[in-house]
C-alpha positions in Angstrom: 5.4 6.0 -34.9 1.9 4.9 -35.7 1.3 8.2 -37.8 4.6 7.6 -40.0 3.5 4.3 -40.7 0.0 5.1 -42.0 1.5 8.3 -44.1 3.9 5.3 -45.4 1.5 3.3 -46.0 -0.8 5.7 -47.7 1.7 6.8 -50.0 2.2 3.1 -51.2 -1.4 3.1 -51.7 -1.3 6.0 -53.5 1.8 5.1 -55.6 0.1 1.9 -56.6 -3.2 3.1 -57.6 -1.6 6.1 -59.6 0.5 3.5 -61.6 -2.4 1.3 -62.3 -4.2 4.4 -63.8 -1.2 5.5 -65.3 -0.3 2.5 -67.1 -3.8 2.6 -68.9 -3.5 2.4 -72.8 -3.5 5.8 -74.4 -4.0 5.2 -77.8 -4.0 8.4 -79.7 -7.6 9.4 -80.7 -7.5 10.6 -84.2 -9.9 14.0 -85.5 -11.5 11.8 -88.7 -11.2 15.2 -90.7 -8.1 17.6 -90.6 -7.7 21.7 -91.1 -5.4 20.8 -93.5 -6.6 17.9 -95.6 -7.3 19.2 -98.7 -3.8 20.6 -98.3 -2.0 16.9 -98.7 -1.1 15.5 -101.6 -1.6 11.8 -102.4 1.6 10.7 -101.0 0.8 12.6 -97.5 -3.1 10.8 -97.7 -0.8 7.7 -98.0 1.7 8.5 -95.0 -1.7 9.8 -92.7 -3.0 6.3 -93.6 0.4 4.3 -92.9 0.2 6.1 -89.3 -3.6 6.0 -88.4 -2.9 1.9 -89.8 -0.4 1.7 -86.9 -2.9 3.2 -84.6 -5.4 0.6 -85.5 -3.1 -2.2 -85.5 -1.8 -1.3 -81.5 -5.2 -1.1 -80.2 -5.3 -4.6 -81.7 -2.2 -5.8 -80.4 -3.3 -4.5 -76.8 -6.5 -6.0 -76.8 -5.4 -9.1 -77.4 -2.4 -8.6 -74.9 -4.8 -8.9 -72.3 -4.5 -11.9 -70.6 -7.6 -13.0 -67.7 -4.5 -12.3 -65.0 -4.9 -9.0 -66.4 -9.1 -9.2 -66.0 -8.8 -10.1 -62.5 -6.1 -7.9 -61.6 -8.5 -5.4 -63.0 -11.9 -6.6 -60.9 -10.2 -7.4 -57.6 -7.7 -3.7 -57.5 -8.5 -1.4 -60.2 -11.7 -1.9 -62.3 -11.7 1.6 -63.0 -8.5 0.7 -65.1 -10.2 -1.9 -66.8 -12.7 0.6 -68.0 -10.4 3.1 -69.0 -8.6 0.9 -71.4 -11.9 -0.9 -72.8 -12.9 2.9 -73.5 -9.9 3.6 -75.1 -9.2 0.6 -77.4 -13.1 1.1 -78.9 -12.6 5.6 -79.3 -9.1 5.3 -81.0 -10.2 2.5 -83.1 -13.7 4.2 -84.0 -11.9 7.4 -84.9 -9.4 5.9 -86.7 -11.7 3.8 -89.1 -13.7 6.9 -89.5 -10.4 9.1 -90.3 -9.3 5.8 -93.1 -13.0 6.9 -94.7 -12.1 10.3 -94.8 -8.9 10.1 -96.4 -9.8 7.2 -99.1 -12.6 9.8 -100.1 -10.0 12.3 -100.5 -8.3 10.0 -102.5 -11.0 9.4 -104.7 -11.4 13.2 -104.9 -8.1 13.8 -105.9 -8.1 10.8 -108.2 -5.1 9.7 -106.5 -3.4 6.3 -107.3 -3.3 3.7 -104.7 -0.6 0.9 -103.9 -3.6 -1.8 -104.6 -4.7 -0.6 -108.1 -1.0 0.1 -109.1 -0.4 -3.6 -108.7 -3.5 -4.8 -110.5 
């Protein structure tokens, strides 16, 4: 009896701290240069800026989704989760400004018109 109930009680345990990790943001880390850049034409640089835009934007919206319930959660059960999304939030946001450089120099490159200096 007592062995059941600390095999339950470890698989709660381990059920809870394996969701905690799990539900970590996992913002998608962007390469800032691609095999294929010099393949895409200006309206593919515009698309690949569109999505890393949304990537940016995300780790925005999740940073300031987290509330201090969210900070103390994170000290008093898993700090390590904490971390994990801190890391994450300042890599996929560093990558993607780095992979926005590398395809507005292509676009200058391949002299490429842009939404902005269409309207002008």
């Amino acid at each position: 009896m007592k062995s059941t109930f600390h095999a339950v009680l470890a698989a709660c345990l381990a059920g809870t701290v394996g969701y905690g990790c799990a539900s970590s943001a996992s913002h998608e880390v962007v390469k800032s240069t691609g095999s294929n850049d010099e393949l895409l034409s200006c309206a593919d640089i515009d698309r690949e800026i569109q999505r890393v835009n949304s990537i940016i934007a995300g780790v925005e919206t999740d940073k300031k989704d987290m509330t201090s319930a969210d900070v103390i959660d994170g000290v008093l059960w898993f700090p390590f989760n904490v971390i994990a999304k801190q890391a994450n939030y300042s890599s996929a946001s560093k990558a993607a400004h780095a992979r926005i450089e590398t395809l507005t120099a292509l676009q200058g490159r391949k002299e490429c018109a842009t939404e902005a200096s269409l309207d002008r």
